[in-house]
FIMAR-529321 format. One record per atom (N, C-alpha, C): x, y, z. Coordinates in steps of 0.2 Angstrom, whole numbers, padded with zeros to 4 digits, always signed. Layout:
BEGIN
XYZ/...
END
This chain:
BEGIN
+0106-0250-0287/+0102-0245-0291/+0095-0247-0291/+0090-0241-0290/+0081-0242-0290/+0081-0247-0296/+0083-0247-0301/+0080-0251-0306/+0080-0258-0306/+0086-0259-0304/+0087-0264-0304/+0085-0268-0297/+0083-0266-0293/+0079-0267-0288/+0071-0269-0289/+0067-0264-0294/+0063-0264-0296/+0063-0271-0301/+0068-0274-0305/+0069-0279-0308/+0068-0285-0306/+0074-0284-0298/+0071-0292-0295/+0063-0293-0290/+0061-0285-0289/+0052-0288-0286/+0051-0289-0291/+0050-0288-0298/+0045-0291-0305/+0047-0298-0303/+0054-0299-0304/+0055-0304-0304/+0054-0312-0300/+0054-0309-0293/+0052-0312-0287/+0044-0312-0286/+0041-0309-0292/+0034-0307-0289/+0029-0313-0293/+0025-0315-0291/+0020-0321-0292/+0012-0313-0298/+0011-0311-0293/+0003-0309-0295/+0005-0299-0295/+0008-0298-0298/+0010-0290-0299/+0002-0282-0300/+0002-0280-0300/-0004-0277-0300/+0000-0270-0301/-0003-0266-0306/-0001-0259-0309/-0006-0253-0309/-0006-0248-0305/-0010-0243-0303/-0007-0236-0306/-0012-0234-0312/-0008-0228-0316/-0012-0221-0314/-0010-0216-0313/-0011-0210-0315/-0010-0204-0319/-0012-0198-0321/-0012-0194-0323/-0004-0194-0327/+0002-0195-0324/+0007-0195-0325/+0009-0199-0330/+0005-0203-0331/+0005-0211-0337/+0002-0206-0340/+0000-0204-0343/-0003-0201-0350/+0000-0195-0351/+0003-0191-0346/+0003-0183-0348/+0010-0183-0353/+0015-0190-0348/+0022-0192-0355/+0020-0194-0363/+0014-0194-0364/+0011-0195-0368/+0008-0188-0373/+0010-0183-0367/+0009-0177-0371/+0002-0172-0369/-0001-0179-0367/-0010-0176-0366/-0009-0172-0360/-0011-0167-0359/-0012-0162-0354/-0015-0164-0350/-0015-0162-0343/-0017-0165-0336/-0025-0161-0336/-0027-0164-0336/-0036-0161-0335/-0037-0155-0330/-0032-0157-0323/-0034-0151-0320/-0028-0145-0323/-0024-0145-0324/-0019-0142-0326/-0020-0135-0331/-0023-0128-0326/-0025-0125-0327/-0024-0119-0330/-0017-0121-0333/-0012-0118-0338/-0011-0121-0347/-0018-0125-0347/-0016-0129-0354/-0023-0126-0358/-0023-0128-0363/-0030-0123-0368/-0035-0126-0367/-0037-0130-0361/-0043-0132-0362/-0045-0127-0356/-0042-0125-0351/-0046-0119-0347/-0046-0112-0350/-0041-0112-0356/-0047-0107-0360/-0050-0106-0361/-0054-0109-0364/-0061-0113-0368/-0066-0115-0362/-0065-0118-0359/-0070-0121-0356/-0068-0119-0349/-0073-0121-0340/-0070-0121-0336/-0073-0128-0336/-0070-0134-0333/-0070-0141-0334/-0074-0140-0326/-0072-0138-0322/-0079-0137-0315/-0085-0136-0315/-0088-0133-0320/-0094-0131-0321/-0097-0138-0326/-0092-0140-0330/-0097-0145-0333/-0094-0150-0334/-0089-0155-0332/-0087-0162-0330/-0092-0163-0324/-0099-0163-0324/-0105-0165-0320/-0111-0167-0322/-0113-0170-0318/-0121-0172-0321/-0123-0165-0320/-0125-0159-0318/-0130-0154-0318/-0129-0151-0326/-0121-0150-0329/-0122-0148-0332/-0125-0153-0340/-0123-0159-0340/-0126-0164-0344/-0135-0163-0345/-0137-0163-0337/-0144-0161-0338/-0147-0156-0340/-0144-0147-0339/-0144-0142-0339/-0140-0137-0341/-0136-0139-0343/-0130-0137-0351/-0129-0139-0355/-0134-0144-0359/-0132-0148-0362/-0128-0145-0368/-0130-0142-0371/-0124-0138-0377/-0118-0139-0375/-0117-0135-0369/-0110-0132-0367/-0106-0137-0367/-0110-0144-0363/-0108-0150-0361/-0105-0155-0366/-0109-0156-0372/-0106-0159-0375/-0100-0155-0380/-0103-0147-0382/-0094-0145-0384/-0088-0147-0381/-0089-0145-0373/-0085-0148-0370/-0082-0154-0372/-0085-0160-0369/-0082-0166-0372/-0082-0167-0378/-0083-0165-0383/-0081-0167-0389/-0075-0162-0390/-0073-0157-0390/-0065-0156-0387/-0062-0158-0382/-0063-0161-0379/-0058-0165-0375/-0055-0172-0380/-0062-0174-0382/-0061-0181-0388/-0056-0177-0394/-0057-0171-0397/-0053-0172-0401/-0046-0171-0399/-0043-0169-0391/-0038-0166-0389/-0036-0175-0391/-0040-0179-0385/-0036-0187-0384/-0035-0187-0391/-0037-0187-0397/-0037-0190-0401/-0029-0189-0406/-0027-0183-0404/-0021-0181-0407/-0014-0185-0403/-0015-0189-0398/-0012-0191-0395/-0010-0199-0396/-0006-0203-0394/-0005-0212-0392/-0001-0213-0386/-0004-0220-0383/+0001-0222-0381/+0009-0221-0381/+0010-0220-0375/+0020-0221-0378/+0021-0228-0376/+0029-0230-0374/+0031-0233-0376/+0030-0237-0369/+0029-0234-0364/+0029-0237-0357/+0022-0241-0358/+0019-0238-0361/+0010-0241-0362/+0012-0247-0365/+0015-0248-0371/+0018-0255-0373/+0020-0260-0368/+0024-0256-0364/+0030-0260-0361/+0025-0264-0355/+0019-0262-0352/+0014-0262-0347/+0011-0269-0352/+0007-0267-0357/+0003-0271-0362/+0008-0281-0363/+0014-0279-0366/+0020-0284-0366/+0020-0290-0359/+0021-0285-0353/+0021-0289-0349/+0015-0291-0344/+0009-0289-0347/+0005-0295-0346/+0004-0299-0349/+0005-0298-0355/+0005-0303-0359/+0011-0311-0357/+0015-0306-0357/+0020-0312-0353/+0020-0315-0347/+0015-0311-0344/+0012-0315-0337/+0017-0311-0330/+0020-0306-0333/+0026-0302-0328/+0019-0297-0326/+0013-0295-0327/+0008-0293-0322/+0002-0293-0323/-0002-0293-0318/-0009-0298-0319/-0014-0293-0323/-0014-0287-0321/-0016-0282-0323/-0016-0275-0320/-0019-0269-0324/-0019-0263-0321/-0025-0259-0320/-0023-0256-0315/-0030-0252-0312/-0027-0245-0315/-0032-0242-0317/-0030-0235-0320/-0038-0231-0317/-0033-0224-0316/-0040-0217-0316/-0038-0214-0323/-0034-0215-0327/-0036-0212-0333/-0040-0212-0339/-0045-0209-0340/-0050-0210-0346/-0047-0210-0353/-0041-0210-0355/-0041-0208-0362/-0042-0216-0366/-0040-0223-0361/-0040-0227-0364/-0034-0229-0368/-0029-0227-0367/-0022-0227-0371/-0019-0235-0370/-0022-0238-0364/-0019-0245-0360/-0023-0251-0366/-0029-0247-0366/-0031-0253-0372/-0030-0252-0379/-0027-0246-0380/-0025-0247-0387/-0018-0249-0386/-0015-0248-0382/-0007-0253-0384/-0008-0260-0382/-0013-0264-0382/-0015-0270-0382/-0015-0273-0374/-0017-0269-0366/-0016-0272-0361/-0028-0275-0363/-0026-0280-0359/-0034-0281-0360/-0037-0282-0350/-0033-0284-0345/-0037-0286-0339/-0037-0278-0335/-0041-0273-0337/-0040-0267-0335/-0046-0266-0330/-0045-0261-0324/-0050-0258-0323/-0049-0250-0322/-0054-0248-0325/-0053-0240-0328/-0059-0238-0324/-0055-0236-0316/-0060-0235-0311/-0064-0227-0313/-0063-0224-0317/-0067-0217-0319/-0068-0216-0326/-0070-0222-0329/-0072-0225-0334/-0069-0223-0341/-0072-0224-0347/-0064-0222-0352/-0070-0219-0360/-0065-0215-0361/-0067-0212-0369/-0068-0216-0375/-0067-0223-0375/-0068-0227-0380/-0076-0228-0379/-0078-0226-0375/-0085-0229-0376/-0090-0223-0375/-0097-0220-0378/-0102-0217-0378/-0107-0220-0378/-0111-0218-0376/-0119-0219-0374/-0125-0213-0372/-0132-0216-0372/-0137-0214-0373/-0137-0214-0364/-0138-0206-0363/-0137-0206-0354/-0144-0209-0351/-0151-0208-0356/-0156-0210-0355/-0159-0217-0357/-0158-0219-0364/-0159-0227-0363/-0153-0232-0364/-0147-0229-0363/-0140-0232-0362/-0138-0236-0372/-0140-0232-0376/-0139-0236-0382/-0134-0234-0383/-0128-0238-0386/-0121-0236-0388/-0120-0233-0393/-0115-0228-0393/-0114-0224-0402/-0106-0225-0402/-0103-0225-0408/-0094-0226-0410/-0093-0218-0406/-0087-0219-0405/-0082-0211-0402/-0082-0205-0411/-0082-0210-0415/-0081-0206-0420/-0089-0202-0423/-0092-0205-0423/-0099-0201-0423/-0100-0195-0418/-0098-0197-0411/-0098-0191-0406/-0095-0185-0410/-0087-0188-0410/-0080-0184-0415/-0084-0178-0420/-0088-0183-0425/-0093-0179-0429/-0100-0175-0426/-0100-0175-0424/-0105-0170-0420/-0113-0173-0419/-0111-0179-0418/-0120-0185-0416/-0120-0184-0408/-0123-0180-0408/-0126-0177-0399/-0130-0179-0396/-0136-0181-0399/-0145-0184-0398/-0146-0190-0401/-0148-0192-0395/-0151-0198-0396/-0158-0201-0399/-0158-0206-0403/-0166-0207-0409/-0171-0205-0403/-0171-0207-0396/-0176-0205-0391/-0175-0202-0387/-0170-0194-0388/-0170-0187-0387/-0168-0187-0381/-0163-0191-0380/-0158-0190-0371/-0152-0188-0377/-0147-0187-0373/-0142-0184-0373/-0135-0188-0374/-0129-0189-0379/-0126-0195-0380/-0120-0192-0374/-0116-0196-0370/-0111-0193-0366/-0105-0198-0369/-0101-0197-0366/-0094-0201-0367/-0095-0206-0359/-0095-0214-0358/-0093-0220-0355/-0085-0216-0348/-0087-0210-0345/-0085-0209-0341/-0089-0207-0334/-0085-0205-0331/-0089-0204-0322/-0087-0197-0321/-0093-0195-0322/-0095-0188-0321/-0094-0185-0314/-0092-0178-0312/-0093-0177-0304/-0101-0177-0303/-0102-0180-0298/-0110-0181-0294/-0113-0189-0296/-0107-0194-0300/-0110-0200-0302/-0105-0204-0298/-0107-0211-0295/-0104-0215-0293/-0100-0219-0296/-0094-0221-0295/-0089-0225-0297/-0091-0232-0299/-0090-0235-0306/-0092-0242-0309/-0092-0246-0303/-0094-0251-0299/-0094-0254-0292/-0092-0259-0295/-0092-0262-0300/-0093-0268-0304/-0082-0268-0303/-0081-0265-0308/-0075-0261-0308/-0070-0260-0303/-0075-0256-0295/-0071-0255-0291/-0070-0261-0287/-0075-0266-0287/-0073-0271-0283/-0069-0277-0286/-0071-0276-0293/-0062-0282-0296/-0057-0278-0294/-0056-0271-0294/-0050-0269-0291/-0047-0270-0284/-0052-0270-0281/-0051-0272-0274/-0050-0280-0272/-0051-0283-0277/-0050-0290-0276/-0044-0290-0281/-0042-0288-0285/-0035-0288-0290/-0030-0287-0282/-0031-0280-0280/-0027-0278-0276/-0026-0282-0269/-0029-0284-0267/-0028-0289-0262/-0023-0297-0264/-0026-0298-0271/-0020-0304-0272/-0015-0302-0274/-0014-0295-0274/-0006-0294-0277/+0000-0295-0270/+0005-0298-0274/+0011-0296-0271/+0014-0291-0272/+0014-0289-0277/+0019-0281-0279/+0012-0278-0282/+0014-0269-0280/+0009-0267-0281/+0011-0260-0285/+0011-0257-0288/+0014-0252-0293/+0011-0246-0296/+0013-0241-0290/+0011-0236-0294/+0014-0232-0298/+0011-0229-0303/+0015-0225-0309/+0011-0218-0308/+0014-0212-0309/+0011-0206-0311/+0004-0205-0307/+0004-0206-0302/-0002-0205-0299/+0001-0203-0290/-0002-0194-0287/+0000-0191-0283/-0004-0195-0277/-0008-0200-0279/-0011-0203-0275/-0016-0198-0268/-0019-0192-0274/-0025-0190-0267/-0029-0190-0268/-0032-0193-0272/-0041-0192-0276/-0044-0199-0272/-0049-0199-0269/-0051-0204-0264/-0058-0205-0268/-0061-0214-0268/-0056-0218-0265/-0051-0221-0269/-0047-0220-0274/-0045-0223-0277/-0037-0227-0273/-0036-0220-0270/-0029-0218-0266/-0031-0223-0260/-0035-0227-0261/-0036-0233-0256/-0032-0239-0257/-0031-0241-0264/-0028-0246-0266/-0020-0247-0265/-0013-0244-0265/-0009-0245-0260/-0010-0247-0252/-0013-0244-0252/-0012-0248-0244/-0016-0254-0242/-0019-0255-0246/-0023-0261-0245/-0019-0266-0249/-0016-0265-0253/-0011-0269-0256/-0005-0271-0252/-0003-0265-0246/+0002-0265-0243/-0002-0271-0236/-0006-0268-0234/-0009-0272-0229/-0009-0280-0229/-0009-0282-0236/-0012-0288-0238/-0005-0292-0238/+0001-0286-0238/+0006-0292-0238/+0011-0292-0244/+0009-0286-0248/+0012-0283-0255/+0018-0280-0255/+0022-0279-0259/+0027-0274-0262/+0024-0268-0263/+0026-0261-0260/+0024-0256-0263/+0030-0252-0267/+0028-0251-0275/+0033-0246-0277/+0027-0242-0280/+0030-0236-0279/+0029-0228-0281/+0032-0225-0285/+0031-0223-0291/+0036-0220-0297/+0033-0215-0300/+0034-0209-0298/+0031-0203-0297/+0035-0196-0296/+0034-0192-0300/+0040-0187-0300/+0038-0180-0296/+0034-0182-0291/+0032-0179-0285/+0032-0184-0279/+0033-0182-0274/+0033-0184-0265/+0025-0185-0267/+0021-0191-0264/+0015-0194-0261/+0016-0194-0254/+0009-0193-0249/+0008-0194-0245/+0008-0202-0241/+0011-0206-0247/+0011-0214-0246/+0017-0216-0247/+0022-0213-0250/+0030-0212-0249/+0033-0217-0244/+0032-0215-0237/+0033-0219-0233/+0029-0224-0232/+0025-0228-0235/+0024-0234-0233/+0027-0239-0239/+0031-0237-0244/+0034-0239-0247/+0040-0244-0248/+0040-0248-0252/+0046-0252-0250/+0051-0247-0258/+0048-0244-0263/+0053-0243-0266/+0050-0236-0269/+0055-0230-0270/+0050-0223-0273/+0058-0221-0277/+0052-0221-0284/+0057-0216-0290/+0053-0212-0293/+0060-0206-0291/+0054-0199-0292/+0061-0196-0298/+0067-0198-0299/+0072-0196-0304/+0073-0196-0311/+0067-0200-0313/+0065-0202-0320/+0058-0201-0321/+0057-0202-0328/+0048-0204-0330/+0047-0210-0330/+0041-0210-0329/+0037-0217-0331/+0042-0220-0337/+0040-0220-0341/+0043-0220-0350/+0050-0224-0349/+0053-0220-0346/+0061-0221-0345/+0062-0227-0342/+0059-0227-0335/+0057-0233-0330/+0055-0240-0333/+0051-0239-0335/+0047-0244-0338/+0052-0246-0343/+0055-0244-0350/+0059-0246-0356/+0065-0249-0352/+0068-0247-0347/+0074-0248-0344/+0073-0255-0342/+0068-0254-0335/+0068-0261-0331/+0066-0266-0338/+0061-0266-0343/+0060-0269-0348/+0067-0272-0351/+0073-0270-0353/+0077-0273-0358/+0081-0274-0350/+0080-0275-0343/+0086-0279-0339/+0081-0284-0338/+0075-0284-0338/+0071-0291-0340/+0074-0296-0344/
END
């Protein structure tokens, strides 16, 4: 059986590493960003302003925007897979997780050695002298900063480059992994979609758990597309 497969690589596994996507949060209810059948493309078009041009030169629109985006995350938690993730590193069953989701969900279920390669909604700041503001203030509608830049949300906009600080512990995470774990991510958005193979290259386990075919499929050693994350995770959890 896949699970129990997936049970003895934890098992067997020294330095595990967790790579999540969209698919890790959506069980969770949240809507896929791109997912252009959900009510935030009613409202907004996320192309025209998930960018720095529009943070520059849309400012209004820009910040509507993200402030409903925050109050969407905000109706939402962790599930239980987020736990089950947070649990075992704490137990030392994995080193850490690399994620491209912003909601932050992985540090409210208490995981702490994360790299949140397109940065995360728990944090806001002054886009011009970098001063930090609570999410809840943003929530409430604190937009402007005391020295009239513009507050955003501690994500990576389209036209800004990826935290380097962040991509390159990922790269060095990934490299020391023996098992390396994707979850809910289609694996195409580059470069992030680098990180299994380099993990496979280096000598790793690769499992895929993904309820769509990846173009990384084959270089697999294990792929579950017959369940959700959720299910996967709570399962292989209690044969732990």
């Amino acid at each position: 059986m896949l699970l129990d497969e997936l049970v003895k690589l934890l098992q067997d596994s020294n330095y595990a590493i967790v790579f999540t996507g969209a698919g890790m949060s959506t069980e969770s209810g949240l809507p896929d960003f791109r997912s252009k059948d959900r009510g935030l493309w009613e409202k907004f078009n996320p192309n025209e302003l998930a960018n720095v041009h529009a943070l520059l030169h849309n400012t209004d629109e820009f910040t509507e925007f993200y402030q409903y985006r925050l109050s969407e995350i905000t109706k939402y938690q962790p599930h239980a897979g987020h736990h089950v993730l947070a649990k075992w590193e704490n137990d030392g069953k994995i080193k850490g997780i690399i994620t491209q989701n912003v909601d932050g969900f992985h540090s409210d279920a208490g995981s702490s050695n994360m790299m949140e390669l397109h940065g995360s909604f728990r944090t806001f700041h002054c886009h011009q002298c970098k001063k930090e503001y609570e999410r809840n203030a943003y929530l409430d509608g604190t937009s402007t900063c005391g020295c009239g830049g513009t507050i955003r949300p501690g994500i990576v906009l389209f036209g800004e480059n990826l935290p380097q600080e962040t991509f390159m512990r990922a790269e060095h995470e990934t490299t020391q992994s023996d098992l390396f774990i994707v979850l809910g991510s289609s694996l195409s958005v580059s470069p992030a979609n680098m990180f299994p193979l380099l993990a496979k290259e280096n000598g790793a386990k690769l499992v895929i758990v993904n309820r769509e075919p990846t173009d990384y499929d084959m270089y697999a050693d294990l792929v579950i597309q017959d369940k959700g994350i959720k299910e996967v995770l709570t399962e292989v959890n209690e044969k732990l």
